[in-house]
C-alpha positions in Angstrom: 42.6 24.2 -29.0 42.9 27.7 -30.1 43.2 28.4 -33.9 46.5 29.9 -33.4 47.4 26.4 -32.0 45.4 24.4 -34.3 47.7 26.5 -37.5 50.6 25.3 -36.0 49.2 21.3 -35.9 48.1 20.2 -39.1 48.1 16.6 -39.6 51.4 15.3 -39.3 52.6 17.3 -42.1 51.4 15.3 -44.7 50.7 17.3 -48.0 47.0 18.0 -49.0 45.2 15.3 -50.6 46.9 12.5 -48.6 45.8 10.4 -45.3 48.2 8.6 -43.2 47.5 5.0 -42.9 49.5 2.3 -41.5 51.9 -1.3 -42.9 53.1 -3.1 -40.4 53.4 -0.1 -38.2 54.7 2.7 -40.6 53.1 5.3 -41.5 52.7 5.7 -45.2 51.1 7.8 -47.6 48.1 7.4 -50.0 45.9 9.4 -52.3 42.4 10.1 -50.3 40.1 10.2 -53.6 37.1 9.3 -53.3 33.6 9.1 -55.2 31.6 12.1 -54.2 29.4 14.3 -55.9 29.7 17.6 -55.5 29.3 20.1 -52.6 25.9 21.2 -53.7 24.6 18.2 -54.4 26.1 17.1 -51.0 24.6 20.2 -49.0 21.0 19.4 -50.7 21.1 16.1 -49.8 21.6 16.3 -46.1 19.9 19.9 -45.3 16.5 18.9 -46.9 15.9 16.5 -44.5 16.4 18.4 -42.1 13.4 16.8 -39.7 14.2 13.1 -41.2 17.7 12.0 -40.4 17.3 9.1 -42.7 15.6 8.0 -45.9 14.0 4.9 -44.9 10.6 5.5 -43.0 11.4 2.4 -41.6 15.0 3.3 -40.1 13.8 6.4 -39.2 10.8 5.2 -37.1 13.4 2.3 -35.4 16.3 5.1 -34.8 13.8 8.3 -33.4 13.4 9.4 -29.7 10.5 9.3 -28.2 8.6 12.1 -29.2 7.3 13.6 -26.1 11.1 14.0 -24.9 12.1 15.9 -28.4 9.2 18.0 -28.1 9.7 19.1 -24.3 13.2 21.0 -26.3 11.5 23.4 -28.5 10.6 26.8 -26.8 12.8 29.4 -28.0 15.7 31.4 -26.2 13.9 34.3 -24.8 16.8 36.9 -24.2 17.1 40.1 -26.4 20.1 39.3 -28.6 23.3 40.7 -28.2 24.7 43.1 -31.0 28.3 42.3 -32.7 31.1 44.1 -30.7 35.2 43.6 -31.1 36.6 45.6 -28.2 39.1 45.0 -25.1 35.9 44.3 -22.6 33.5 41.3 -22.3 29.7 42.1 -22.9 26.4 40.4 -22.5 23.1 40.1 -23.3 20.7 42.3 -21.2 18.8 41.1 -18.6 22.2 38.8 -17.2 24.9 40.2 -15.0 28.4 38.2 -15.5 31.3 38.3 -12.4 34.5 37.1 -12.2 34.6 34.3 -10.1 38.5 33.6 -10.3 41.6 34.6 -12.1 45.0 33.4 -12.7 47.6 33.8 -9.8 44.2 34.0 -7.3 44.9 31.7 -4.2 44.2 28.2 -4.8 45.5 27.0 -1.6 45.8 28.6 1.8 49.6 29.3 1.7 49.4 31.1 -1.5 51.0 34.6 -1.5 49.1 37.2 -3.8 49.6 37.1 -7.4 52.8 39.5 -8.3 53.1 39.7 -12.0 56.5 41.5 -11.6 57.6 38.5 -9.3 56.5 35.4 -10.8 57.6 32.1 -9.0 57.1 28.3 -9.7 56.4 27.7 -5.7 53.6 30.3 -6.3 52.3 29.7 -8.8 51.6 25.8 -8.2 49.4 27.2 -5.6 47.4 29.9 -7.3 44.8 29.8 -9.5 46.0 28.3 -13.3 46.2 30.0 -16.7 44.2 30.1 -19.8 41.7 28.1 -17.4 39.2 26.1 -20.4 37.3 22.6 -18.5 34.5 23.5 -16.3 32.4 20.6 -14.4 30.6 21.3 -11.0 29.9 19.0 -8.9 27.5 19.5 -6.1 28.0 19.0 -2.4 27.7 17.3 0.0 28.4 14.2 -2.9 25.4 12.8 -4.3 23.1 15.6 -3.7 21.9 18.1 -6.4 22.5 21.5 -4.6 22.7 24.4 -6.8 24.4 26.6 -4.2 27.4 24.8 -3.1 29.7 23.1 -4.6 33.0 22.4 -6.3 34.1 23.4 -9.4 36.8 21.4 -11.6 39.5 23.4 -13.9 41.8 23.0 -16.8 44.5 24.6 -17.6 45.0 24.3 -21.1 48.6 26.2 -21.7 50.8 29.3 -20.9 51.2 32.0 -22.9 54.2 33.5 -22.3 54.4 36.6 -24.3 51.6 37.5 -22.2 53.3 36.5 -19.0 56.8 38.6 -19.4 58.0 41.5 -21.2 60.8 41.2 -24.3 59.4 37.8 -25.7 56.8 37.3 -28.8 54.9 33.8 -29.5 57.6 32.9 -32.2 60.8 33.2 -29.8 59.4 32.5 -26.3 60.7 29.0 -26.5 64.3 29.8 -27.5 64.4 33.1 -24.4 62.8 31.9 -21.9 65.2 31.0 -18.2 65.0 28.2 -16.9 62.9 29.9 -13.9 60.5 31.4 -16.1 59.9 27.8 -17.9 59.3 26.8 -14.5 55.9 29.1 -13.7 54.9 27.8 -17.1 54.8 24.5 -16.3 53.6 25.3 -12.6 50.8 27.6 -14.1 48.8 24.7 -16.4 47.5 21.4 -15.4 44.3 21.5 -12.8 42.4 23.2 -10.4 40.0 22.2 -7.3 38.6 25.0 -5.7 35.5 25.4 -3.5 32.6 27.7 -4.6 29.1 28.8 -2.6 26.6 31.2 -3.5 26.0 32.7 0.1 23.0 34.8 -0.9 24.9 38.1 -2.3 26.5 35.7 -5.1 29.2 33.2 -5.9 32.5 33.1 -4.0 35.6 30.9 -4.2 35.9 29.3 -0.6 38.9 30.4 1.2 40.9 27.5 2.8 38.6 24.6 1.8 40.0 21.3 2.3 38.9 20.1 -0.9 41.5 22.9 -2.7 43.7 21.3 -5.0 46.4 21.4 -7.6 47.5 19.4 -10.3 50.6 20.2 -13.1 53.0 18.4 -14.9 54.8 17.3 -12.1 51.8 15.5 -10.4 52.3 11.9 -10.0 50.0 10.3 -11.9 49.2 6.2 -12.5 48.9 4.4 -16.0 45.9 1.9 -16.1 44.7 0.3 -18.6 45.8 -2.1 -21.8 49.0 0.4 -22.3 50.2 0.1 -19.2 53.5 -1.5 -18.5 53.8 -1.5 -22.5 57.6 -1.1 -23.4 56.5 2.1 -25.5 55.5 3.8 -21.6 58.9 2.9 -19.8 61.6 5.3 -19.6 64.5 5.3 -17.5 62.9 7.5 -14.7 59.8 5.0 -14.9 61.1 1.8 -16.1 58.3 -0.5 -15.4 55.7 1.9 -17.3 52.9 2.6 -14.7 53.7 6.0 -13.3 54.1 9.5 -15.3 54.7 13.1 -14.1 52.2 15.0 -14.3 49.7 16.6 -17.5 49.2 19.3 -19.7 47.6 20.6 -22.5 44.2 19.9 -20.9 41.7 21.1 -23.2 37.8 20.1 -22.5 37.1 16.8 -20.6 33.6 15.4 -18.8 32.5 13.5 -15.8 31.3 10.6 -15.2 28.0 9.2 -13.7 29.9 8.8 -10.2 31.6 11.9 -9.8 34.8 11.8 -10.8 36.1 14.1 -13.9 37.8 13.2 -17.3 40.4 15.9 -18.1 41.3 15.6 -21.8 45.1 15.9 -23.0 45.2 17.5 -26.0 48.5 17.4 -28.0 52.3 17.0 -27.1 54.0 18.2 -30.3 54.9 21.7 -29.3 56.1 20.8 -25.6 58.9 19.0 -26.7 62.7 19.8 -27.6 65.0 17.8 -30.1 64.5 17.0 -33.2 61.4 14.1 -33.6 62.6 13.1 -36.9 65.5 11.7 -35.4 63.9 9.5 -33.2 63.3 6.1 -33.1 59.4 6.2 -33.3 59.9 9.0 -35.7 56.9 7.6 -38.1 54.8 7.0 -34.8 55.8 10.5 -33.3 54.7 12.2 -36.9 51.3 10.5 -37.4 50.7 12.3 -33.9 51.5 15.9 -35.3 55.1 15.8 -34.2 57.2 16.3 -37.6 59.5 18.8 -37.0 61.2 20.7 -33.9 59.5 22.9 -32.3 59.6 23.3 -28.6 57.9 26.0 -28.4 58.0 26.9 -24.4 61.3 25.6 -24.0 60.7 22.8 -21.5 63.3 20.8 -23.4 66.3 23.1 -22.9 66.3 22.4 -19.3 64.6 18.9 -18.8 65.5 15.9 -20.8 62.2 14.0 -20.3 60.7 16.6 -23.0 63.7 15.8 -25.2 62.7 13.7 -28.5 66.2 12.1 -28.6 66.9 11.8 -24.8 64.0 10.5 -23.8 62.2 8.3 -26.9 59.2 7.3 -25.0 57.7 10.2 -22.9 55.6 11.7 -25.7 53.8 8.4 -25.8 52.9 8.9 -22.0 50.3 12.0 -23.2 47.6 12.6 -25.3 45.7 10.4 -22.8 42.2 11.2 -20.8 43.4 11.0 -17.0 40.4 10.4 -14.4 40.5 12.6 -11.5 38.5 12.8 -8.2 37.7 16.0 -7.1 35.6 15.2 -3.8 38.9 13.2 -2.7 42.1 15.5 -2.5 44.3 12.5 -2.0 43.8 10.6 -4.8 45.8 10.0 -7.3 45.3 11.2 -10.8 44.8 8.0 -13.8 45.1 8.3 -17.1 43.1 5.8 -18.6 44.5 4.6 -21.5 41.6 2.1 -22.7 40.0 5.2 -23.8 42.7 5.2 -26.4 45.8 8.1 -27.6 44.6 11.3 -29.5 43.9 14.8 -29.3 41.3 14.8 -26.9 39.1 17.3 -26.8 36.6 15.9 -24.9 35.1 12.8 -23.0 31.1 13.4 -22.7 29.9 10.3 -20.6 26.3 8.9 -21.0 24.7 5.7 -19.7 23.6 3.4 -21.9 19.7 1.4 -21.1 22.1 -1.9 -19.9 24.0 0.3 -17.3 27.1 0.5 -19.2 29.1 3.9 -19.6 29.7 5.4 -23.3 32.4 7.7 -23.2 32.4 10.0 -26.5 35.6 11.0 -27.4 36.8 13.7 -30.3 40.5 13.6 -31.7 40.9 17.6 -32.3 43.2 17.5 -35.5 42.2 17.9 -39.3 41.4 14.5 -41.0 40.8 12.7 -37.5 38.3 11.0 -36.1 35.4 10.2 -33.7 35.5 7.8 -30.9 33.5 6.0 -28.4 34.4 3.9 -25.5 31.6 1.0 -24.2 32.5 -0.2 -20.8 32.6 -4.3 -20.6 30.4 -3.9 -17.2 27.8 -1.7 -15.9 28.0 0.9 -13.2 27.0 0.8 -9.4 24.8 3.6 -8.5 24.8 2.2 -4.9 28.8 1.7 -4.4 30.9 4.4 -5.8 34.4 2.6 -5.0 33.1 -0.2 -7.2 33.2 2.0 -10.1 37.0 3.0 -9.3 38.4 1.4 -12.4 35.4 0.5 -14.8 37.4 2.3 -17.3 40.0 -0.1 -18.0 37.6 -2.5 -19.7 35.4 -2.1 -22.7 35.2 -1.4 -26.2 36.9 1.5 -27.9 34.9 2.1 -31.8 36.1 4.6 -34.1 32.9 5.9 -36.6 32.7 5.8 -40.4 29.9 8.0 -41.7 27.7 6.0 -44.5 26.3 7.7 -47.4 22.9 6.5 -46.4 23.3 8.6 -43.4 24.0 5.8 -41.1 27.3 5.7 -38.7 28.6 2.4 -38.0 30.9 2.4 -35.3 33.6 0.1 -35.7 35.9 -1.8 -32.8 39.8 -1.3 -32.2 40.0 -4.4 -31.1 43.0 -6.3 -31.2 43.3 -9.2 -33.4 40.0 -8.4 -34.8 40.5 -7.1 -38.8 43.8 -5.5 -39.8 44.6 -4.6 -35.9 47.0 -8.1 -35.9 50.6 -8.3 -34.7 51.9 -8.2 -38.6 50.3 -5.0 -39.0 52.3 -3.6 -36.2 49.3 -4.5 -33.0 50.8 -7.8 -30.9 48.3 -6.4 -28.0 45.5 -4.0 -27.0 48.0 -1.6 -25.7 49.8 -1.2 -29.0 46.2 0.0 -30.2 45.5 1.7 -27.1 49.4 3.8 -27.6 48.8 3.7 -31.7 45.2 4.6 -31.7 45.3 6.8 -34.9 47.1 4.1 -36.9 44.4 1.4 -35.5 41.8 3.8 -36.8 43.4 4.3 -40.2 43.3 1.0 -40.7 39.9 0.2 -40.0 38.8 2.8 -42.1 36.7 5.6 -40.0 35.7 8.9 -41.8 38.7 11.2 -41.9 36.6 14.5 -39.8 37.2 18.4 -40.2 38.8 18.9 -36.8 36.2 17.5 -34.8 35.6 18.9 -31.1 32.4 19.2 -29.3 30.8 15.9 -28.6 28.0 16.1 -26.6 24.6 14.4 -25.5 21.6 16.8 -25.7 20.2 15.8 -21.7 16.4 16.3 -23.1 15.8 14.4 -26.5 19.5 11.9 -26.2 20.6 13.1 -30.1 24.3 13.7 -30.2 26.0 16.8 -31.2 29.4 17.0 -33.5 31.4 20.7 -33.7 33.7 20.5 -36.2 35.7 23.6 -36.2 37.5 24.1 -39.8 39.5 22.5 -42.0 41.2 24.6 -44.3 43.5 22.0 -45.9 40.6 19.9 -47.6 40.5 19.5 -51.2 37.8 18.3 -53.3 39.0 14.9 -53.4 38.8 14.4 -50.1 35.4 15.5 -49.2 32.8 13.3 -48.0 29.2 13.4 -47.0 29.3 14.2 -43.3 32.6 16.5 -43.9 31.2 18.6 -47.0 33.2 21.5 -47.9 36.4 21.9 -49.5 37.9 24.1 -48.1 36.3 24.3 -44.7 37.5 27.4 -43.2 34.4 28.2 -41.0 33.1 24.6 -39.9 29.7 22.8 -39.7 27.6 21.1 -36.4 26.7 17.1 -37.2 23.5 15.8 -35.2 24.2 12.0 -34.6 20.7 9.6 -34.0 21.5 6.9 -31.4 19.0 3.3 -32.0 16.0 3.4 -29.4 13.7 0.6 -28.7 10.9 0.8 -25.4 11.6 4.7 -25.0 15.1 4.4 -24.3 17.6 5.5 -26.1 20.9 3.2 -26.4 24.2 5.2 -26.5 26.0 1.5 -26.5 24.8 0.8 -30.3 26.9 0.3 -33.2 24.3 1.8 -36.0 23.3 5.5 -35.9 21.7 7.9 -37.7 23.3 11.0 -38.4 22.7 15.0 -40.4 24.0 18.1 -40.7 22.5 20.2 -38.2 24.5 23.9 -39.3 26.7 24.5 -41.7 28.6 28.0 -40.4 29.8 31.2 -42.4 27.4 33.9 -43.6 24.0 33.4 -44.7 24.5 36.5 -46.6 27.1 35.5 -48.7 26.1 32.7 -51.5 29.4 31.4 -51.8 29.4 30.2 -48.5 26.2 27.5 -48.6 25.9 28.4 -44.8 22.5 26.9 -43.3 20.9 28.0 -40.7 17.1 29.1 -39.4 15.9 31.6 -41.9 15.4 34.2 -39.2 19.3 34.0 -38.1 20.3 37.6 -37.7 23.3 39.1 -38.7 24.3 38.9 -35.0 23.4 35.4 -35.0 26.1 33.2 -37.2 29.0 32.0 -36.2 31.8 30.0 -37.4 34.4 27.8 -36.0 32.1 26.1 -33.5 34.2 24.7 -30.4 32.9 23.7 -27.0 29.1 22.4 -27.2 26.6 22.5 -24.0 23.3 22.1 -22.4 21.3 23.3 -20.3 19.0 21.3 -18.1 16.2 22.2 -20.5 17.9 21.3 -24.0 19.2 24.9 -24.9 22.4 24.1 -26.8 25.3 26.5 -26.1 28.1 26.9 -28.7 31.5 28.5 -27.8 33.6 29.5 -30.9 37.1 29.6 -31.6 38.6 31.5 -34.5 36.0 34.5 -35.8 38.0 37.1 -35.2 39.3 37.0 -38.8 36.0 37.5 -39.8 36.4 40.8 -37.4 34.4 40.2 -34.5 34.9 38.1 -31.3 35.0 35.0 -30.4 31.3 34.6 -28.8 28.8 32.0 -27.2 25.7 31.8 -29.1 22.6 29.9 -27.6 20.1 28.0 -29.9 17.2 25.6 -29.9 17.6 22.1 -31.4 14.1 21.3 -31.5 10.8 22.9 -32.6 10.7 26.7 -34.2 13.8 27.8 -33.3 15.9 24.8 -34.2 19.2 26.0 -35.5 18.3 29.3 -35.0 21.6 31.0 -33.3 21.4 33.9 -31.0 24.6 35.8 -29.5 24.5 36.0 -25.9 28.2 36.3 -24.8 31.3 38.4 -26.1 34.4 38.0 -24.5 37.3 40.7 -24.5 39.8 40.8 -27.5 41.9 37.7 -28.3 40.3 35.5 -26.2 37.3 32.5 -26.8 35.4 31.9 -24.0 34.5 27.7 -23.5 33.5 24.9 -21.6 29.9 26.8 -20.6 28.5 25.0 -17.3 25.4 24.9 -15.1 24.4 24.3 -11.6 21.4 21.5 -12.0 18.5 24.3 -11.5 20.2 26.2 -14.8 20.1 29.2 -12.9 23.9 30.1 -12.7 26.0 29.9 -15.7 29.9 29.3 -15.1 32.2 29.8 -18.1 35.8 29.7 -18.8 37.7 32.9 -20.8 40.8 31.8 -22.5 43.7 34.0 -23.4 42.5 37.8 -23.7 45.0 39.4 -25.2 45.9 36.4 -27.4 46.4 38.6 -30.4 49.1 40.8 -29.1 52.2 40.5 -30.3 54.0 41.2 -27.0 52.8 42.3 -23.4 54.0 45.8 -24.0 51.5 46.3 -26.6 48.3 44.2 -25.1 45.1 44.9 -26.8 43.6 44.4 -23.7 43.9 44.1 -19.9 41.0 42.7 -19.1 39.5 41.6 -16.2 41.8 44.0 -13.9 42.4 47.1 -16.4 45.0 48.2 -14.5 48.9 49.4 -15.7 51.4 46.4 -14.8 48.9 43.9 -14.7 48.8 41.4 -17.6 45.3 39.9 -18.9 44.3 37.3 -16.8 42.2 34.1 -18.1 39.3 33.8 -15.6 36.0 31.8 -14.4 32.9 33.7 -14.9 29.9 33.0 -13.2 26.1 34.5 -15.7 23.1 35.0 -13.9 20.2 36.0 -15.2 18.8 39.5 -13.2 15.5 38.5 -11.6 17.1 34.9 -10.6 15.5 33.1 -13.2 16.5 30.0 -15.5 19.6 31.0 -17.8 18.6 31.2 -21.5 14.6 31.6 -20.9 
């Protein structure tokens, strides 16, 4: 979620110093004090042990990784760094070349004409290449193999930005002007993209005509599995038993899992929908989501009454959902896999747990939300990939609470177990699987400051946390993990999984947890950043987003909101172990307006793909774009594109 976005979606409206919580279903209102000492105390306490995650010699020694594993992490990034810049072109650190691999309104499928900005269609555009592209996963081919050469490569398509897209419309009014053809494209020009890539030797291409080319958008059939489905909240009178739903959108980050098959993450609905959500029936519901006013801010309501609060009470509850797709299968049908529970999903980093069993972490991308994890009840099948086809309907979804101690318990959403019973509005494991946020009120996880990023470090198994901002927390509301009132420029959380015989079990309920980075200027007291001493004035960041690794432990942090601070949003690459732990470098700028996210490597880490978002995002109309990146030419708009990094001489990225 951009910042722009993430202004427009603070929690639910509720005033500061408040956290929805749920009675019997509503959603009601009550003060978040709590005892905390202050922030410097806070910061002390968690930074200076920055090598012992716990205070208990004893924990510590139970919860640590094997040693040889953390310590195979800790040579340094070896690139010169890259200087601050703020200009209409994309710039890199030297010794890499970057190309664009794809840009909106490129072919996707065979019959697609060539992208005419002057001439925009919906049939076109369902067929090209998608906008403000953000999910990356590539998945080798043939199936199974590890083939850094050949490939395909998985897309989202977060959301359209139509002030970009036609003349004569700003971000404020686009909703109210646009026709009913131009609301069309938009809805054409999101969702998902398949498309065939191979590095033949001169470098990476898309594959023309591949049969593996694919499209998916909001008018995709696409089946409901899981506790939810069939639940009287999901039927509406196009779908009246429940089970089937047109389509996705606001896809933001996702995952894959361990057989193949991608998790692309829906991230919000309040802003795609007309009427007034107030007057609704599931009004309190629809507000503990983020929808408390009307908005409809591309219009899709005017001219379809499925995306109509009033007309249709149930479709919003038919998103926010992560929907398993199969990329190596072009006729499959999309799932959304509602076990995993309802939120703002940023993301859904899968890991295998010693016993075989899949832990899917999850992020819910508001202000004062949570962290999740899903367990699945039964293990995977290396050996039968068909068996695996719906091992996400069953498990455990656990919401976390950060301990003072620095422990993380994570908690189960379990029907009947707790406060989740019928009189508190949860007759069944769908009602907590459509109500998630009110099932996690109630059990009492850690209110989080816009958490995003979730992701497994490959090497050494600790978890990483980015939590963007929060610039609505007070005092009151702070809490260990979450430090800073307000948060404006976000903080990195390293989480400890238990490990017993070497291994490292993702499927325990006890962890171990620090502050890893606490963004904003090292220069500037007032901010209590925390970083490597020898961060550079290059090297800090703030507003961490998207979080990656390479196959040698490098992190990779995409951000998304420094422009205020007067340079771009940027992709910084640091060590998480040994002497340059939490020591930033910039590596990547991308044009003006844009973040670039969702960084992505073949398994030899020798070719970097990476998603560009919205150049020109802080223009107020097309006719006065700040940039016109990637094409520079006069008519053209900027496009969001794929960009594949290589290092020069061939060798591993990041070294």
């Amino acid at each position: 979620m951009t910042k722009r976005l993430r202004a427009r979606r603070r929690l639910a409206g509720l005033p500061a110093g408040t956290y929805a919580t749920t009675d019997k279903g509503r959603v009601i209102r009550r003060s978040a004090a709590v005892e905390t000492p202050p922030l410097s105390a806070l910061v002390r306490a968690s930074l200076s042990r920055r090598g012992l995650l716990l205070g208990s010699a004893a924990t510590v020694a139970a919860l640590a990784l094997p040693g040889s594993r953390a310590e195979a992490a800790g040579s340094s990034a070896g690139f010169a760094e890259l200087a601050r810049v703020m200009d209409d072109h994309d710039h890199i650190a030297a010794g890499y070349d970057r190309k664009v691999l794809i840009r909106w309104g490129d072919k996707v499928l065979p019959e697609a004409p060539e992208f005419d900005p002057a001439a925009m269609t919906a049939a076109a555009a369902e067929r090209q290449f998608g906008i403000n592209n953000d999910l990356l996963v590539y998945l080798p081919l043939p199936i199974g193999s590890d083939r850094s050469d050949h490939g395909l490569l998985f897309v989202n398509h977060e959301y359209p930005n139509p002030q970009l897209m036609w003349t004569g419309l700003t971000e404020d009014d686009a909703g109210g002007k646009l026709t009913e053809a131009q609301v069309a494209v938009t809805m054409a020009a999101i969702g998902c993209s398949v498309i065939e890539v191979r590095d033949d030797g001169t470098g990476w291409q898309a594959v023309s005509g591949s049969r593996y080319a694919r499209r998916i958008t909001p008018a995709t059939p696409i089946r409901i599995s899981g506790p939810a489905a069939g639940h009287p909240l999901m039927r509406t009178a196009a779908d009246p038993e429940g089970r089937t739903v047109l389509g996705t959108f606001d896809n933001c980050n996702g995952g894959m899992t361990p057989w193949g098959t991608v998790l692309s993450c829906e991230e919000g609905f309040d802003g795609w929908f007309g009427g007034d959500p107030t007057k609704s029936e599931h009004a309190a519901l629809l507000a503990r989501y983020g929808a408390d006013e009307a908005e409809d801010g591309y219009g899709w309501g005017r001219f379809h009454d499925r995306f109509h609060y009033e007309r249709e009470p149930n479709e919003a509850h038919r998103f926010d959902w992560v929907v398993e797709i199969d990329p190596y299968d072009p006729g499959a049908q999309p799932v959304k896999r509602t076990a995993l529970g309802r939120m703002a999903h940023e993301n859904a980093g899968c890991v295998v747990a010693p016993d075989g069993r899949v832990v899917v972490y999850m992020a819910d991308d508001h202000d004062f939300d949570y962290l999740y994890k899903f367990v699945t009840a039964k293990p995977w099948n290396p050996q039968d990939r068909a068996a695996n086809r719906d091992l996400l309907d069953e498990g455990t979804l656990h919401v976390a609470r950060f301990n003072p101690d620095h422990t993380l318990d994570w908690l189960p959403l379990v029907q009947g177990e707790g406060r989740l019973t019928a009189e508190n509005g949860f007759a069944s494991q769908g009602d907590v699987a459509i109500k998630t946020r009110l099932a996690a009120d109630l059990a009492g996880a850690t209110p989080m400051d816009s958490p995003e990023g979730f992701t497994v470090n490959p090497v050494t198994g600790k978890i990483y946390v980015a939590l963007t901002e929060n610039e609505d927390i007070e005092a009151g509301q702070i809490n260990p993990a979450n430090p800073r009132a307000p948060n404006p420029e976000g903080h990195v959380l390293e989480l400890l999984p238990p490990a017993a015989d070497g291994k490292v079990d993702h499927a325990g309920t006890r962890y171990g947890w620090d502050i890893f980075i606490l963004c904003g200027d090292p220069a500037k007291p007032e901010a209590q950043a925390r970083y490597h001493p020898d961060t550079s004035a290059d090297g800090w960041f703030t507003d961490p987003d998207n979080i990656a690794f390479d196959p040698a432990g490098r992190m990779y942090v995409c951000t998304d909101g420094p422009p205020d601070a007067g340079f771009n949003d940027a992709l910084y690459v640091l060590d998480t172990e040994g002497p340059g732990r939490a020591l930033p470098k910039l590596f990547y700028s991308p044009p003006r307006g844009s973040e670039c996210s969702s960084p992505c490597f073949t398994p030899d880490g020798r070719t970097l793909f990476l998603s560009v978002q919205h150049p020109g995002e802080d223009s107020e109309t097309l006719d006065a774009v700040t940039t016109r990146w990637p094409d520079f030419k006069d008519g053209v708009p900027p496009r969001p594109s794929v960009i594949v990094i290589r290092r020069t001489d061939g060798g591993p990225i990041g070294t």
